[in-house]
C-alpha positions as CSV (number, residue, x, y, z in Angstrom):
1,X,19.2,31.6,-38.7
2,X,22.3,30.1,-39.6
3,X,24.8,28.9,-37.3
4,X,27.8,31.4,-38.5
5,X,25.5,34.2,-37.7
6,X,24.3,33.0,-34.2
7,X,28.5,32.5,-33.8
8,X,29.3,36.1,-34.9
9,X,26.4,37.9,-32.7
10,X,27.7,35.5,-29.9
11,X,31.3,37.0,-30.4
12,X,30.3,40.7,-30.8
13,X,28.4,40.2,-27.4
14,X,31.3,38.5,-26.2
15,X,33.8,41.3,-27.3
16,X,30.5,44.2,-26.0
17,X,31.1,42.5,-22.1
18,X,35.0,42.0,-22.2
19,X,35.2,46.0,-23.4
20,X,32.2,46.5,-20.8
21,X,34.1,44.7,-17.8
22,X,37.3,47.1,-18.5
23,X,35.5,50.4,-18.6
24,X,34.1,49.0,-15.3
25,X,37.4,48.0,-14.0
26,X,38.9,51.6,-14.2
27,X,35.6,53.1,-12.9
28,X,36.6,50.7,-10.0
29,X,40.0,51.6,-9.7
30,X,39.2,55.5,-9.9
31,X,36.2,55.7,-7.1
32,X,39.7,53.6,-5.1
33,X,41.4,56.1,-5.9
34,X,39.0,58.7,-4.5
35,X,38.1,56.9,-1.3
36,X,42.0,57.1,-0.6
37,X,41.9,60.5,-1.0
38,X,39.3,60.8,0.8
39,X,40.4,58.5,3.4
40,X,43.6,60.5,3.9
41,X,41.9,64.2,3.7
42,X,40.3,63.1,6.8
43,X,43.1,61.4,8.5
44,X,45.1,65.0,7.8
45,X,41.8,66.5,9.5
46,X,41.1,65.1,12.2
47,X,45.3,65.1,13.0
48,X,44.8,68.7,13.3
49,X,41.8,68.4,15.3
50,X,43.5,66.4,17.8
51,X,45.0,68.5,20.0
52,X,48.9,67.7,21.4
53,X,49.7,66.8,25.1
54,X,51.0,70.7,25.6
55,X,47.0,71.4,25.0
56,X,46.2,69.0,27.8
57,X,48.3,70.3,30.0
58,X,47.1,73.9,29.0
59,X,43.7,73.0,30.5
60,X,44.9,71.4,33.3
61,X,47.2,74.7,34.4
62,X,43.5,76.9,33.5
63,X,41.3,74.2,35.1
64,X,44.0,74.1,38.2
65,X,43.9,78.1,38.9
66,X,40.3,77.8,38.9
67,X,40.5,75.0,41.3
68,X,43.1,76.0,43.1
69,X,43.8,79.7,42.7
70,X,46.6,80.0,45.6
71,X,48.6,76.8,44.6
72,X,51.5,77.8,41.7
73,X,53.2,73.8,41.7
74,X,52.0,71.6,39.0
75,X,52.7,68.8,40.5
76,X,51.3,69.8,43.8
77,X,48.2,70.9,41.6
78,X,47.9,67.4,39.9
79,X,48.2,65.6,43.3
80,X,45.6,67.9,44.4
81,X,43.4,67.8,41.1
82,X,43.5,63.2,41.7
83,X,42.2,63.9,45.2
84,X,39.4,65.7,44.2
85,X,38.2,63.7,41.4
């Protein structure tokens, strides 16, 4: 084997890896892409999941009529609902 052949085959390998390592690179870049995506699909989910404070304070008025079924006050119904916890 001569040593212009050996160089050649060395290059084509060379030249196979470099084209090899960019075709991997935007594989890379595009599964990124996708886990950010994904990333904010989730964030957008589990925002709507979440309920607001005007939910919390929805269960505490049902919780507070079953608790306290003659008291109409909020505040006297959160006072009360501290004490009994």
């Amino acid at each position: 084997m001569k040593l212009g052949s050996i160089s050649k085959g060395f290059k084509k390998r060379k030249k196979g890896v470099k084209q090899a390592l960019k075709s991997l690179g935007k594989q890379v870049q595009h599964l990124d892409n996708i886990i950010v995506n994904q990333e904010n699909l989730t964030d957008k989910l589990l925002h709507r999941m979440t309920p607001g404070p005007e939910a919390f304070g929805q269960v505490l008025r049902e919780e507070s009529a079953i608790l306290f079924p003659d008291s109409d006050d909020l505040d006297v119904l959160k006072l009360e609902t501290k004490k009994a916890v």
